[in-house]
N, C-alpha and C positions, 0 to 999 in steps of 0.2 A: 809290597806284599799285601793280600787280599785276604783278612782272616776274617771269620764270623762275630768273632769279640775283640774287636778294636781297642776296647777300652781295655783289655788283660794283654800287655806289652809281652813280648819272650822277657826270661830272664837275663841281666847283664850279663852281656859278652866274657866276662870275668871268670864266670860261676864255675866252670869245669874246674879252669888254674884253681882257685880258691879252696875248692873243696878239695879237690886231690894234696894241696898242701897243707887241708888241716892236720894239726896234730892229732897223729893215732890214739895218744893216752886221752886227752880232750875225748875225742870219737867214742873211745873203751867206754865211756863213762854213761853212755844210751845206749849200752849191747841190750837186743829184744826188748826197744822203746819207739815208739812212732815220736820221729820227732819232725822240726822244722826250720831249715838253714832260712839264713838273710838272703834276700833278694840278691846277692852279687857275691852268695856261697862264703862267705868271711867267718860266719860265725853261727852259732845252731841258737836260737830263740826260743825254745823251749821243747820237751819231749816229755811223751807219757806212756801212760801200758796200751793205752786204745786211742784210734783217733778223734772217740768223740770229748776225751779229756784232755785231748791236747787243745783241740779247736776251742774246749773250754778256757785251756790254760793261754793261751796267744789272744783272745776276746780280752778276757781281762787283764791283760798286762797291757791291752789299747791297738793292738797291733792288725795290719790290712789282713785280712786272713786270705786276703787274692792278691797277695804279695810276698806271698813267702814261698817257697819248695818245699813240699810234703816228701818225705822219704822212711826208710825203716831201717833202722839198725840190727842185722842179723849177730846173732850174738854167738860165742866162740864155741 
């Protein structure tokens, strides 16, 4: 496969299974927060109200910020 950005891989093959079998109470817990799953969908690395405070919060915890899944937690 022929992408523009070579260096930004798709996410692992894993990531649908993964996220679809996090736990929902986990999940409840970022209802209306931008947050950001692991690369291979296991586990969310941090969430905030906005995405410029997540990207803040994922910087400082040391993390590739072009290796994570941006998402949003719609809330109930």
């Amino acid at each position: 496969m022929n992408t523009r950005h070579p260096e930004i891989p798709w996410s692992d093959p894993n990531f649908s299974d993964n996220q679809r079998n996090f736990p929902p109470e986990e999940l409840d817990k970022y209802a209306g927060q931008h947050i950001a799953w692991s690369w291979d969908g296991s586990r969310i690395l941090a969430g905030a109200a906005d995405e410029e405070e997540l990207y803040r919060k994922l910087q400082a915890a040391g993390y590739d910020t072009n290796r994570v899944v941006y998402d949003f937690v719609e809330a109930p």
